[in-house]
N, C-alpha and C positions, 0 to 999 in steps of 0.2 A: 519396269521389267526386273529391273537388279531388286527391288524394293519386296518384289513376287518369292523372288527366288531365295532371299533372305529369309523371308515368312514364313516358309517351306522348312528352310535350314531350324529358323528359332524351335519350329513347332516341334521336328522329331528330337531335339534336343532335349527341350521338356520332355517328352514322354520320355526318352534315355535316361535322363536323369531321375523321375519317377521307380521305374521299374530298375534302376542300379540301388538305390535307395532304400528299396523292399525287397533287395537280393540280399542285404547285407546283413550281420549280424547283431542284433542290439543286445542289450541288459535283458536278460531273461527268456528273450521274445527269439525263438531261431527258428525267425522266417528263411536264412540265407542258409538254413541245412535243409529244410522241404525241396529247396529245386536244384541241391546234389552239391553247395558249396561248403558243408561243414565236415567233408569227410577229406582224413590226412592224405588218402592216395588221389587227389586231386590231381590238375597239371599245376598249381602252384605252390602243391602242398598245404601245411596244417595253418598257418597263418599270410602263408601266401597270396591268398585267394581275397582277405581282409583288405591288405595295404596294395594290391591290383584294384579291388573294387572302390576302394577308399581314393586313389590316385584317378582313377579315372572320372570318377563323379566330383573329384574336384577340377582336373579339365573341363568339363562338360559343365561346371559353373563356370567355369571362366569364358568359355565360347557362349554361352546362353547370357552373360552378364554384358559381352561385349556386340554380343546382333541384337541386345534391348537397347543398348546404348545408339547404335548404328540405327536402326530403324527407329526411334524415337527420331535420332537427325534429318534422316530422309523426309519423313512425312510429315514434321514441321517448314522445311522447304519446301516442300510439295503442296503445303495448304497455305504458305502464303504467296507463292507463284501461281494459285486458282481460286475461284470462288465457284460457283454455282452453275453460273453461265459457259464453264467454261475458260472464261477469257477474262482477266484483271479490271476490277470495275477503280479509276482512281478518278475520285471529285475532285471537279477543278480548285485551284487554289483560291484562297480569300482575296478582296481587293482589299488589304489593310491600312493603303493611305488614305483613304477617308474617313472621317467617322460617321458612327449609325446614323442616319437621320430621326432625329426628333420631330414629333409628326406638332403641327401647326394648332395653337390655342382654338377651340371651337366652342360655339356659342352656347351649348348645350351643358358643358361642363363647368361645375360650378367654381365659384373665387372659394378661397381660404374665408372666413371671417375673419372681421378686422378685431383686435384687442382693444378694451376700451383702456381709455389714461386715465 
């Protein structure tokens, strides 16, 4: 359930983070004035708007950096707490005080040759 809810969280973070990314202004490219962020009567004003969108895509890396970390944990626990079935398959343990048997000389298998002197 928590593992569901996190999912949810990681997923609209990426898309946040995408869409803050292509709001902002690069070298040359002024994607972040088409959807109304390069203009000085902003609510942030003339570089305002820059170091807000800049701060906030850098929270939203850090929350997106720490539910990959967090759901990586979870569902590494969760896949060795099940297998397949459901339910933990563990093979019995070895009987290691014995040794293998060696299966018994048979008639069919042939000797070494002998070495002449």
């Amino acid at each position: 359930m928590l593992a569901n809810i996190l999912l949810v969280l990681h997923l609209l973070v990426a898309v946040a983070i995408v869409v803050l990314v292509l709001l902002q202004q690069g070298k040359g490219a002024d994607m972040g004035a088409a959807f109304g962020g390069g203009s000085s009567q902003s609510l942030f004003g003339a570089r305002g708007s820059a170091n807000f969108l800049s701060r906030t895509t850098s929270f939203l890396v850090a929350v997106f950096f720490f539910s990959s970390m967090t759901l990586a944990y979870l569902y590494t626990r969760q896949s060795e707490t099940s297998s397949i079935g459901g339910s933990s398959v563990v093979a019995p343990p070895a009987d290691l005080s014995a040794p293998p048997a060696v299966p018994e000389a048979e008639d069919d298998v042939p000797s070494a040759p002998e070495t002449p002197e």
